[in-house]
C-alpha positions as CSV (number, residue, x, y, z in Angstrom):
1,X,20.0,2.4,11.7
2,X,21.6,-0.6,11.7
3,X,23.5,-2.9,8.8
4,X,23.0,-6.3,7.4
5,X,24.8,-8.8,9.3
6,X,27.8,-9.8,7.1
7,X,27.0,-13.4,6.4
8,X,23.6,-12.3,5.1
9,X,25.2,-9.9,2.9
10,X,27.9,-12.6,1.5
11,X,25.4,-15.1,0.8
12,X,22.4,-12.3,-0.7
13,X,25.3,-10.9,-2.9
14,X,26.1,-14.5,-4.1
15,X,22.2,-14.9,-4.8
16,X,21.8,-11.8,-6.8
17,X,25.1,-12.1,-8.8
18,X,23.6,-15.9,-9.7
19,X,20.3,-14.3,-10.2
20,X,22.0,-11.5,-12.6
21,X,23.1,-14.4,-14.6
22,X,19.9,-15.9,-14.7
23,X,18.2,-12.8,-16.2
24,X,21.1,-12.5,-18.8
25,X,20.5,-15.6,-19.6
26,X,16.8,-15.0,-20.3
27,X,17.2,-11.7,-22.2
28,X,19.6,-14.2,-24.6
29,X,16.7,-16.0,-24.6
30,X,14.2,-13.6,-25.8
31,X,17.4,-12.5,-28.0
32,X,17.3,-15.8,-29.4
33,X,13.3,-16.1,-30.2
34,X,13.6,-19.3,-27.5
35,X,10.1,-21.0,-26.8
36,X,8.0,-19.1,-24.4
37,X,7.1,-21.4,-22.5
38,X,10.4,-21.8,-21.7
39,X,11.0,-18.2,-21.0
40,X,8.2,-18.3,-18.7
41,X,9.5,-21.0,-16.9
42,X,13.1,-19.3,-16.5
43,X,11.3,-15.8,-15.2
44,X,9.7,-18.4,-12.7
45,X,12.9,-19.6,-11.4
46,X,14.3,-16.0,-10.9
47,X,11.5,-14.7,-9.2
48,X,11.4,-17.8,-6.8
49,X,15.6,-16.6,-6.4
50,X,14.3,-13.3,-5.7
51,X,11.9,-14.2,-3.0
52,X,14.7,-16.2,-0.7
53,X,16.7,-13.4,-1.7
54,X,13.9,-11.3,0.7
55,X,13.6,-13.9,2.7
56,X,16.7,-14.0,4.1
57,X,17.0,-10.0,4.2
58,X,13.8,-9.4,6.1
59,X,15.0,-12.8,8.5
60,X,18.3,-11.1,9.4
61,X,16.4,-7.7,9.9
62,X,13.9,-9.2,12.7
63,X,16.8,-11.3,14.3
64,X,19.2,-8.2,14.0
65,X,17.6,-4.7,14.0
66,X,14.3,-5.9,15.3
67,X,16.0,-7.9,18.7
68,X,18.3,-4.6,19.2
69,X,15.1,-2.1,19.2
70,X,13.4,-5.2,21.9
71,X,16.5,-5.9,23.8
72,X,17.2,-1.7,23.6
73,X,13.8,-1.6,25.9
74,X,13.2,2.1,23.5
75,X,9.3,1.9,23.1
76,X,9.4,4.1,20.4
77,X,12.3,2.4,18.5
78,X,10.2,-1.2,19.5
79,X,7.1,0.6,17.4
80,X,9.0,2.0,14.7
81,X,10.9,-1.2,13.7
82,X,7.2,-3.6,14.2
83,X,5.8,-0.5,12.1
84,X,8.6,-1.3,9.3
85,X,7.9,-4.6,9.6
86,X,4.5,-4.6,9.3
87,X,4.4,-1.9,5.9
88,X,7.1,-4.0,4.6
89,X,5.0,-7.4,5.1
90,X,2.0,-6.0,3.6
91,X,4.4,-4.3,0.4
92,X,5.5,-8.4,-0.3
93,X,1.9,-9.7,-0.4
94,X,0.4,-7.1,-2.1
């Protein structure tokens, strides 16, 4: 099993330690009886954080972990990766 490639991990652990501030922020909110609309739009923005956030994992898994099983010319490593991929992809949109 292979590891996230390091510059993915530096700029995913900047993301989520901005996005840990962001949902501090909104509890304060809540905290603070703030409007809701505005809460609302604040839990928008984090989820929106959160999706580049998986963006960016599931990128550096195909150009990483998928192109090693391709270039590793394993069939069964090749199907269990597209297999991930594929129950992963279906996870996010449903």
């Amino acid at each position: 099993m292979s590891s996230m490639q390091t510059d993915t991990r530096t700029a995913c652990l900047k993301r989520l330690n901005r996005i840990e501030g962001q949902v501090r922020g909104i509890a304060r909110m809540v905290e603070d009886n703030r409007y809701c609309i505005d809460i609302v739009t604040q839990l928008t923005a984090v989820r929106a954080a959160l999706r580049k956030v998986e963006e960016e994992v599931l990128r550096d898994h195909v150009a990483h972990c998928v192109e090693h099983a391709i270039a590793s010319g394993d069939a069964e490593e090749q199907r269990r990766k597209v297999a991930e991929l594929i129950e992963v992809l279906g996870r996010v949109k449903g």
